[in-house]
DSSP file (Angstrom, degrees, kcal/mol; ACC not computed):
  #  RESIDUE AA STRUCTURE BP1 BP2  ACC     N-H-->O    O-->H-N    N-H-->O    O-->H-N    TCO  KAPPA ALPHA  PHI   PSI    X-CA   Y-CA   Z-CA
    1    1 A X              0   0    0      0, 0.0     2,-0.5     0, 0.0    19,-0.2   0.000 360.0 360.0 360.0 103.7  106.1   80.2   91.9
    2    2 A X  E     -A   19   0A   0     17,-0.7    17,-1.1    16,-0.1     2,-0.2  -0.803 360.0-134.1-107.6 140.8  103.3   81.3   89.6
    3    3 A X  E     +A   18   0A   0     -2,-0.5     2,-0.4    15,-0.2    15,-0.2  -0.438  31.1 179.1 -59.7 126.8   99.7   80.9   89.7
    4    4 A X  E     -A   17   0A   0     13,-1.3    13,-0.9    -2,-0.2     2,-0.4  -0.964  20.9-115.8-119.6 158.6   97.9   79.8   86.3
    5    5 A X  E     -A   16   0A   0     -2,-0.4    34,-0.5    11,-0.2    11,-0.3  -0.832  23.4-169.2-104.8 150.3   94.8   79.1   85.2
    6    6 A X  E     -AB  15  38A   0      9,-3.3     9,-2.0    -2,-0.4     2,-0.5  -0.671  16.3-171.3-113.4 149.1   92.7   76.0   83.8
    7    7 A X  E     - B   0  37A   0     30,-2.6    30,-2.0    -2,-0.2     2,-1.2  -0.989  33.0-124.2-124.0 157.8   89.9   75.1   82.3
    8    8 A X  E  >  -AB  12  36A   0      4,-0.7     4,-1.6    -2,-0.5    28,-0.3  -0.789   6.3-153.6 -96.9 132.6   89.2   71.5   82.0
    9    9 A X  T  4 S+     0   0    0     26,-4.8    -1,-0.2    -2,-1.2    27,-0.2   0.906  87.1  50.0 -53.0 -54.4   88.6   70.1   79.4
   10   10 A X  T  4 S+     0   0    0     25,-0.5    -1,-0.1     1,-0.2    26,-0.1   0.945 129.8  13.1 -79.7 -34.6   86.7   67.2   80.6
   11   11 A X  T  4 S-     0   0    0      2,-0.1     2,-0.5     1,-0.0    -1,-0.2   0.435  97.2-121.7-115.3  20.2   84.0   68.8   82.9
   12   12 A X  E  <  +A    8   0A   0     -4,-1.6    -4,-0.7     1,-0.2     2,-0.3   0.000  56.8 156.6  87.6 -35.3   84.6   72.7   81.7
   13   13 A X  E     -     0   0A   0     -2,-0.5    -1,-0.2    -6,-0.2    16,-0.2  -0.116  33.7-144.3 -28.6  83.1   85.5   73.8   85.5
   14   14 A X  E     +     0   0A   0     -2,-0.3     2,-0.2    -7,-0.2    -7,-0.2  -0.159  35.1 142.8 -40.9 141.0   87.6   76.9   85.7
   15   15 A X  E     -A    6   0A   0     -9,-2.0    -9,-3.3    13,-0.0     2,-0.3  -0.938  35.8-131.7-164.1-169.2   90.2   77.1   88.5
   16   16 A X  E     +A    5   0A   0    -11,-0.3     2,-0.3    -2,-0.2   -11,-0.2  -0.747  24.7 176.5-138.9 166.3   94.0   78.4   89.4
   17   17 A X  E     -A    4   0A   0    -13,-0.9   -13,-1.3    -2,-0.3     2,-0.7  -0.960  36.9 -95.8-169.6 151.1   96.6   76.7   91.1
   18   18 A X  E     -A    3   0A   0     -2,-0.3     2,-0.4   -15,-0.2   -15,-0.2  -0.849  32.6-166.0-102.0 126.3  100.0   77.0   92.1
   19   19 A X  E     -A    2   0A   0    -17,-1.1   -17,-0.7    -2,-0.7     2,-0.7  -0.788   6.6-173.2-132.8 102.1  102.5   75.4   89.6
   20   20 A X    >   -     0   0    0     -2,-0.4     3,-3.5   -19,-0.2    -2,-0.0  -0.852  38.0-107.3-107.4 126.4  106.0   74.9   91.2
   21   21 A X  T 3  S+     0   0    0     -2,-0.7    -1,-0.1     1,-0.3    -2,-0.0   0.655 119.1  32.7 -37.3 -43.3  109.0   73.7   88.8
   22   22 A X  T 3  S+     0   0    0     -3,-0.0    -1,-0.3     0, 0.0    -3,-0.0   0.586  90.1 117.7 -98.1 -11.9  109.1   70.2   90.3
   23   23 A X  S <  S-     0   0    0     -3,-3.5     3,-0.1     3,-0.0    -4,-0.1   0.065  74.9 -99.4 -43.0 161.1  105.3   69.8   91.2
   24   24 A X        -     0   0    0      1,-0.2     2,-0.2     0, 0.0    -4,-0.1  -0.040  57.9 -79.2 -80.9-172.8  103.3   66.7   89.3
   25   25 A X        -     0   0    0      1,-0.1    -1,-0.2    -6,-0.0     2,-0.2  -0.521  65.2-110.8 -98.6 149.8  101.1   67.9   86.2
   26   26 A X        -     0   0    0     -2,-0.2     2,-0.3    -3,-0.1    10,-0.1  -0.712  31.3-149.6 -96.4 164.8   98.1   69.3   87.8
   27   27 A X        -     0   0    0     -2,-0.2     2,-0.2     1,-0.1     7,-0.1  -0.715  31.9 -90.2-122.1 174.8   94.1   68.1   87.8
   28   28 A X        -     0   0    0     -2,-0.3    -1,-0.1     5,-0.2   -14,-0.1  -0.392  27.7-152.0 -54.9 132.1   90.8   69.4   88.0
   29   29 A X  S    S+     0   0    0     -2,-0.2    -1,-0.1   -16,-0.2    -2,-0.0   0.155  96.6  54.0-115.1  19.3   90.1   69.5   91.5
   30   30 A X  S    S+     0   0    0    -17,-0.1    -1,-0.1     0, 0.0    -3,-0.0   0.645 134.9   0.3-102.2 -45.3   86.3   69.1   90.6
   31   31 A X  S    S-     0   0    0    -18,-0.1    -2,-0.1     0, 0.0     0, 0.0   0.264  89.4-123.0-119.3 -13.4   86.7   65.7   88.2
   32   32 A X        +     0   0    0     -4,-0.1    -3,-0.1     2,-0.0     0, 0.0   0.762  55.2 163.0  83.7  -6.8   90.4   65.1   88.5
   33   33 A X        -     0   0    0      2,-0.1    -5,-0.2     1,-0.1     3,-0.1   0.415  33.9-153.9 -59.4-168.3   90.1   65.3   85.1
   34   34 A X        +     0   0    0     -7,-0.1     2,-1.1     0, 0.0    -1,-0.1   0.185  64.4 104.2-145.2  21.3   93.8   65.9   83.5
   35   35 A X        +     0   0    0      2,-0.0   -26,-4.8     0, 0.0   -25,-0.5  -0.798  50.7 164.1 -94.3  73.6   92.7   67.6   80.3
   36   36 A X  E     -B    8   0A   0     -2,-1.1     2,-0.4   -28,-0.3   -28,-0.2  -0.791  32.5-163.3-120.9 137.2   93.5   71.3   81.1
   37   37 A X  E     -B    7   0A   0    -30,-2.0   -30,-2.6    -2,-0.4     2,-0.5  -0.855  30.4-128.2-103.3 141.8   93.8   74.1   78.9
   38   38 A X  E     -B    6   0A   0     -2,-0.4   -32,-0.3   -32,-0.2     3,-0.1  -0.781  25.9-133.8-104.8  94.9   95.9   77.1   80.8
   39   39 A X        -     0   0    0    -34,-0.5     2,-1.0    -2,-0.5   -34,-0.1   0.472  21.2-101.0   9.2 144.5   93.8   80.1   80.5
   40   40 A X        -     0   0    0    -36,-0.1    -1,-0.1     4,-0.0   -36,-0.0  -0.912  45.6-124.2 -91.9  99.3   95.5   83.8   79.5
   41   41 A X     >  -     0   0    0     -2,-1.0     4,-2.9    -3,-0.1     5,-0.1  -0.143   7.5-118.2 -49.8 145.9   95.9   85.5   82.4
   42   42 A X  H  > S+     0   0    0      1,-0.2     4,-2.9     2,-0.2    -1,-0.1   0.924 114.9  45.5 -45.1 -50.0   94.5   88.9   82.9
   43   43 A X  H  4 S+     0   0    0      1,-0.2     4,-0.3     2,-0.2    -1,-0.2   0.891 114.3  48.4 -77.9 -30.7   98.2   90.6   83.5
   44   44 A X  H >4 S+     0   0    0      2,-0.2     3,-1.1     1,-0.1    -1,-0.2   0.962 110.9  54.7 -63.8 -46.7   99.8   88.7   80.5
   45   45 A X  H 3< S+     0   0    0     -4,-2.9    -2,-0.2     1,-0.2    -1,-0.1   0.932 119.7  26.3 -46.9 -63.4   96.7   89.9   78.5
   46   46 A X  T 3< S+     0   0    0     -4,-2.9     2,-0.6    -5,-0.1    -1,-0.2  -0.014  88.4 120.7-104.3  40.5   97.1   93.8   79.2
   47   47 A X    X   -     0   0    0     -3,-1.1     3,-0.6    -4,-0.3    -4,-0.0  -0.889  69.6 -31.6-112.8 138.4  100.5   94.1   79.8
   48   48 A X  G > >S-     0   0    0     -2,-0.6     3,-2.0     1,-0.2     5,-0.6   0.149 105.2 -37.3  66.4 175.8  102.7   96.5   77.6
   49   49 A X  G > 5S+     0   0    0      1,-0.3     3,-3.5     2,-0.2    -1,-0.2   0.572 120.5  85.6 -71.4 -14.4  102.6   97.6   73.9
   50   50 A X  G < 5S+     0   0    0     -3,-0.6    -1,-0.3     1,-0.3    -2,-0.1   0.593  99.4  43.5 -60.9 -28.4  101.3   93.5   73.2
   51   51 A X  G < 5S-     0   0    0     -3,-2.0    -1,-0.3     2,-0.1    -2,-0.2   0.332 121.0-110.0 -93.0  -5.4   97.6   95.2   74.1
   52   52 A X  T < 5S+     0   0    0     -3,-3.5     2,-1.0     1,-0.2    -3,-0.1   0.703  79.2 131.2  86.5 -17.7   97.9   98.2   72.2
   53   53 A X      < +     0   0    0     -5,-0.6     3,-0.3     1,-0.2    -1,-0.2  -0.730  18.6 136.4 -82.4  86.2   98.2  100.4   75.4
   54   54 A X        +     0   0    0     -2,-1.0    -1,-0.2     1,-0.1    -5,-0.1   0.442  42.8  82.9-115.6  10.4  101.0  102.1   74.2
   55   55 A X        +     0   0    0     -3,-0.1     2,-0.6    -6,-0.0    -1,-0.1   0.128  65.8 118.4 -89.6  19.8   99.9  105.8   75.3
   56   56 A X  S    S-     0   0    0     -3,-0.3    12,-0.1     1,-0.1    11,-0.0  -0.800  71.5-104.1 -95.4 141.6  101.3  105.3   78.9
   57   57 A X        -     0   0    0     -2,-0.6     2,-0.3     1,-0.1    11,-0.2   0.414  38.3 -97.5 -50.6 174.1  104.1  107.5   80.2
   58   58 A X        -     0   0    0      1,-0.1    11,-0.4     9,-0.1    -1,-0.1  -0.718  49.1 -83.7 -92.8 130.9  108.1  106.3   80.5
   59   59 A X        -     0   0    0     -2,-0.3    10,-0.3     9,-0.2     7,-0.2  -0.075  53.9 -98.4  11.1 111.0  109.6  105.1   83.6
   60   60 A X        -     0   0    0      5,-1.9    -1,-0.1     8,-0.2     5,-0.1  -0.509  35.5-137.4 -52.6 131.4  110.7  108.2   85.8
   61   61 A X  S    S+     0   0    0      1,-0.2    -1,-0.1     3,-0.1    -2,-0.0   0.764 100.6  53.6 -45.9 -27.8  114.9  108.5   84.9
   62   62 A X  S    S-     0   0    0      3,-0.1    -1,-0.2     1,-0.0    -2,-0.0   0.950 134.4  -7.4-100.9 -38.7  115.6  109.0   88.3
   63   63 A X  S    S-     0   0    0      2,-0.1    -2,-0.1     0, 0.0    -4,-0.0   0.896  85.2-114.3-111.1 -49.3  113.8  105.9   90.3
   64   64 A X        +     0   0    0      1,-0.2     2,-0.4    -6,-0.1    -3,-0.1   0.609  51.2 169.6 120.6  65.0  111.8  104.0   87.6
   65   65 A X    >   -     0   0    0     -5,-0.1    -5,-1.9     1,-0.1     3,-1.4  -0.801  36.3-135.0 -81.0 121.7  108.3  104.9   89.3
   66   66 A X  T 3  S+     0   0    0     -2,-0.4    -7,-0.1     1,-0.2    -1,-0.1   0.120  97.0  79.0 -76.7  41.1  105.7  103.9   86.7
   67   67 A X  T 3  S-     0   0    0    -11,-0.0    -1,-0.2    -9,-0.0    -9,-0.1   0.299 101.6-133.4-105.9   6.9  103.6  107.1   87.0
   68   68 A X    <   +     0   0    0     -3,-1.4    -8,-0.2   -11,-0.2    -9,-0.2   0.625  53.0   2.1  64.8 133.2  106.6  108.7   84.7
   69   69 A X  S    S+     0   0    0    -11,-0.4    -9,-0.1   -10,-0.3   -12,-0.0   0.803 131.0   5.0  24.5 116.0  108.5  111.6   85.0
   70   70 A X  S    S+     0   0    0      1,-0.1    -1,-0.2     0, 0.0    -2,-0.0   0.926  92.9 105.7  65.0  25.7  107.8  114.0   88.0
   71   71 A X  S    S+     0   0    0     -6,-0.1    -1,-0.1     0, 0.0    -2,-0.1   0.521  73.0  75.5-110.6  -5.7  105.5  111.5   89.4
   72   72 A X  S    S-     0   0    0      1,-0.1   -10,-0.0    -7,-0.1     0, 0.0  -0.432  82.7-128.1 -78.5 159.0  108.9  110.7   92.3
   73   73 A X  S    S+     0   0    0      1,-0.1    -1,-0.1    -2,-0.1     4,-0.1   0.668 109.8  71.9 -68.5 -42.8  110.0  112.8   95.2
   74   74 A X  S >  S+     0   0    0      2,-0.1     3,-3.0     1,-0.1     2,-0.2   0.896  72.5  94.6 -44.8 -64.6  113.2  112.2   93.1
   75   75 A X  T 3  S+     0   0    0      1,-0.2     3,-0.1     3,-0.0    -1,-0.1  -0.134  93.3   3.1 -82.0 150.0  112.7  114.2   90.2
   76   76 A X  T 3  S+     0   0    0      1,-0.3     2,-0.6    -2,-0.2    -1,-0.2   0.480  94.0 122.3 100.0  -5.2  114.0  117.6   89.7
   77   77 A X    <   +     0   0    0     -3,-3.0     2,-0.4    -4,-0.1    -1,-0.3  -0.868  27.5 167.2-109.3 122.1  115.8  117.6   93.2
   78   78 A X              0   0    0     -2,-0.6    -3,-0.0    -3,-0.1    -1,-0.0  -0.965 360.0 360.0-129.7 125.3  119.7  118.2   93.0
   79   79 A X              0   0    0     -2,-0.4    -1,-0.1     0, 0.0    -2,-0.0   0.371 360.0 360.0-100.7 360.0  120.8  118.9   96.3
């Protein structure tokens, strides 16, 4: 179930909601309005090479930790 964000169109009001596959279209919960633009979310914005952050380290092999390689208890131990 994911949260998006609106602006309205008719009185400008930013907000969020929660938008569940079978839910009614949503309104403005300031005018009711039904003239919503959905907003770019922050994490869609700066996630992955789509921003241009493309200097961040790999996956660790051994767990998939995103601090990369040697950032686990996992790598480098064979017992």
């Amino acid at each position: 179930m994911p949260i998006y964000e609106y602006t309205c169109g008719s009185c400008g009001r930013e907000f969020e909601t929660l938008v569940r596959g079978s839910s009614p279209a949503p309104e403005c919960p300031a005018c009711h309005g039904t003239e919503l633009r959905k907003k770019l979310s922050t994490f869609a914005a700066l996630s992955g090479a789509a921003s241009g952050n493309t200097d961040l380290p790999a996956a660790c092999g051994s767990c998939g930790h995103p601090g990369g390689p040697g950032a686990c208890q996992f790598s480098g131990m064979n017992s």
